[in-house]
N, C-alpha and C positions, 0 to 999 in steps of 0.2 A: 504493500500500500504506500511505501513512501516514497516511490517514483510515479504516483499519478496523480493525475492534473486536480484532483477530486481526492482531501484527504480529512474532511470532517463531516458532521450531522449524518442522519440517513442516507445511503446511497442513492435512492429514491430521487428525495428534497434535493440532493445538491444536481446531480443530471436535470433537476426541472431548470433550476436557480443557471446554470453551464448554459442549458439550451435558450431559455428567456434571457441571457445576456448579450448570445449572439446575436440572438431575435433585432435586441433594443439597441445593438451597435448596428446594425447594419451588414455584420459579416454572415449573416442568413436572411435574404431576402425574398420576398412574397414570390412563390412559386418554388424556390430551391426547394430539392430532393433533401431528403434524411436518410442515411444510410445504418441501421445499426449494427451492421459488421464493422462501420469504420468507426463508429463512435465507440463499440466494444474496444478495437485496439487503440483509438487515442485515448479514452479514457482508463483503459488495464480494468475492464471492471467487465462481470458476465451478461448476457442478456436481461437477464432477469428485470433488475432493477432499469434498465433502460429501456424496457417494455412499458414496466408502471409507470417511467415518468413518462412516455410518448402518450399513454391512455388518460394519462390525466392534464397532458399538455393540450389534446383534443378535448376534453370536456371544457376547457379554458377558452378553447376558441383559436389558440395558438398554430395548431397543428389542425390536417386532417389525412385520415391513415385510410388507404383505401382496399382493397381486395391486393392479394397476395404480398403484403405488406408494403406499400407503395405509399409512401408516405412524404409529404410537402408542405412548404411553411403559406399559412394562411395571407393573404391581404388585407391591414386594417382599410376598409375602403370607405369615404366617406357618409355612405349610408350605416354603416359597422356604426359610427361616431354619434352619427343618429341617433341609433337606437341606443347606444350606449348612454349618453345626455337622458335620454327620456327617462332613464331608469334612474340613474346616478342622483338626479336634481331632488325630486321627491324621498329616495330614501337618506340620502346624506341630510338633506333639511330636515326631517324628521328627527333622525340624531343627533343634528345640533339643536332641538328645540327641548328633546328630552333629556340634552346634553347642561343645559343650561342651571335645570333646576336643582344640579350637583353642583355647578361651580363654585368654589370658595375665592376669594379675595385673593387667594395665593395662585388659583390656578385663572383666573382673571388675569393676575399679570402675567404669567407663566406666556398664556396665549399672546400678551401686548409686546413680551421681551422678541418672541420667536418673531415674532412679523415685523419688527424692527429690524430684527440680524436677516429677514427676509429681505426688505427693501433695501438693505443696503449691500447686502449681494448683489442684488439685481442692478445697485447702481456702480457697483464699482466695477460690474464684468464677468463677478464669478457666478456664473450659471449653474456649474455645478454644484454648488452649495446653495443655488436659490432653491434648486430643486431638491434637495435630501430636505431642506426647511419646510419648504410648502409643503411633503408630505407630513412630515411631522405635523405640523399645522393640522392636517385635514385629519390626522390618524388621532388628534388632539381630542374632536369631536367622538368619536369611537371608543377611545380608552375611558369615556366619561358615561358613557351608552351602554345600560346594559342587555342591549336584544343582541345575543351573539349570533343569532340567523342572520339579523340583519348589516350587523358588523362584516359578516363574513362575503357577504355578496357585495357590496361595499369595495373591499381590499380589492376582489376576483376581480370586478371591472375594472377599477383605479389600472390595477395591474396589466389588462390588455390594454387599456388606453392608454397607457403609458409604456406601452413595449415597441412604441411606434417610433422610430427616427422622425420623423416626417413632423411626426406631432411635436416631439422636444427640439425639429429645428437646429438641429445641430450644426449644421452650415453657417447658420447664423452665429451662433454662438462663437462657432471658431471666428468670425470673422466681424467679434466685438458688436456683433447688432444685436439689440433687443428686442426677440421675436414680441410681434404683434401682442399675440394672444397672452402673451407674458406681463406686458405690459398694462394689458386690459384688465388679467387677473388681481395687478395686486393692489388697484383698485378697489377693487370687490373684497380683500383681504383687511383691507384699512376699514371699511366700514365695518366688517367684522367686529373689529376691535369697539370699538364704539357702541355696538350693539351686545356684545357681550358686558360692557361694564352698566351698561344700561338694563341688563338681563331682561330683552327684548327681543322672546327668544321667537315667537310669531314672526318680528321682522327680519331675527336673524336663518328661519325656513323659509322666507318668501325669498331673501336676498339669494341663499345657496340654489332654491328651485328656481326660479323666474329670470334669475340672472348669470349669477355663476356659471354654472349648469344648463341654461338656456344655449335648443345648439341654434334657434332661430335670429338669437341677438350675435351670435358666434362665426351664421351661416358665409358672409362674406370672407372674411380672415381665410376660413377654410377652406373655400372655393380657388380665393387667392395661391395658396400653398398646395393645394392641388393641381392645379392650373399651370404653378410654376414648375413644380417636380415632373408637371408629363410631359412640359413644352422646352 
């Protein structure tokens, strides 16, 4: 085990966590083959375990495995985004409504410190840090929620909507611009704040469904970034 690329947690978990990095880098792109003879010997690990993670990488939406195992990385396509928004807006708002009426004064700031070191990633260029924040952020609502049904479908989308290049814009980032939708977001993060100290929490699920989460206020942006990646 200690010459392979994969050398903690279940063998399972880390082949998902291996394959969804590829996914969200780019170096497996919508339509590439999956090979698992080849991932057996680059990973030194047996079928088994990269069976269950391909079975569960397809319940995710990542993958789809077809007849005599012929298996391809999916297309997040902007109808995918769609339906994904629809869902995401209503149950994330929800969470943060019944997220509110736990909050303590300590976890009030807790939320105001994070979206501070938020925007000022955002403003100084490090993207990569705006985004481990913003999740943080959003996961902020969830660790305070206690419907774990719905926590868990929650994370599962975040996670495909987020396994996208295309969406994190990474072109951008390399090249010091502040994608759009980033921009838009945190926005919508700052009233957050204000709306949590205000424990307003009705306005802080209309904010997360209606706006945040809205892909119809979003539709442009993503038309844009589609439009440019095809053309």
């Amino acid at each position: 085990m200690s010459n392979n690329i994969i050398n903690y947690r279940s063998l399972t978990e880390q082949v998902c966590d291996y394959l969804r990095k590829n996914i969200e880098d780019g170096l497996l792109k919508p339509g590439d083959p999956i090979d698992e003879k080849n991932l057996c010997n680059k990973l030194n690990i047996s079928r088994t375990p990269i069976r269950e993670a391909l079975l569960i990488l397809q319940a995710e939406g990542f993958i789809t495995i077809l007849p005599r195992r012929r298996i391809y990385v999916n297309e997040l396509g902007i109808k995918d985004i769609e339906e994904i928004f629809q869902i995401l807006g209503p149950l994330e708002g929800e969470a943060a409504l019944r997220a509110v009426d736990k909050m303590t004064e300590k976890n009030v700031q807790e939320f105001e410190d994070l979206t501070k070191k938020m925007k000022q990633a955002l403003e100084r260029g490090d993207y990569y840090k705006y985004y481990e924040i913003n999740g943080q952020i959003h996961d902020f609502f969830l660790r305070l929620n206690d419907n774990k049904t719905l926590n868990r479908i929650v994370r599962l989308l975040k996670r495909r909507y987020y396994s996208s290049p295309l969406v994190l814009k990474k072109d951008e980032i390399l090249n010091k611009k502040i994608p759009q939708l980033d921009a838009q977001a945190m926005e919508y993060h700052l009233k957050m704040v204000d709306m949590c100290k205000k424990r307003d929490k009705k306005g802080l699920r209309r904010l997360l469904r209606d706006y945040h989460w809205s892909f119809e206020r979003r539709r442009p942006i993503f038309l844009s970034y589609y439009s440019n990646d095809k053309g």
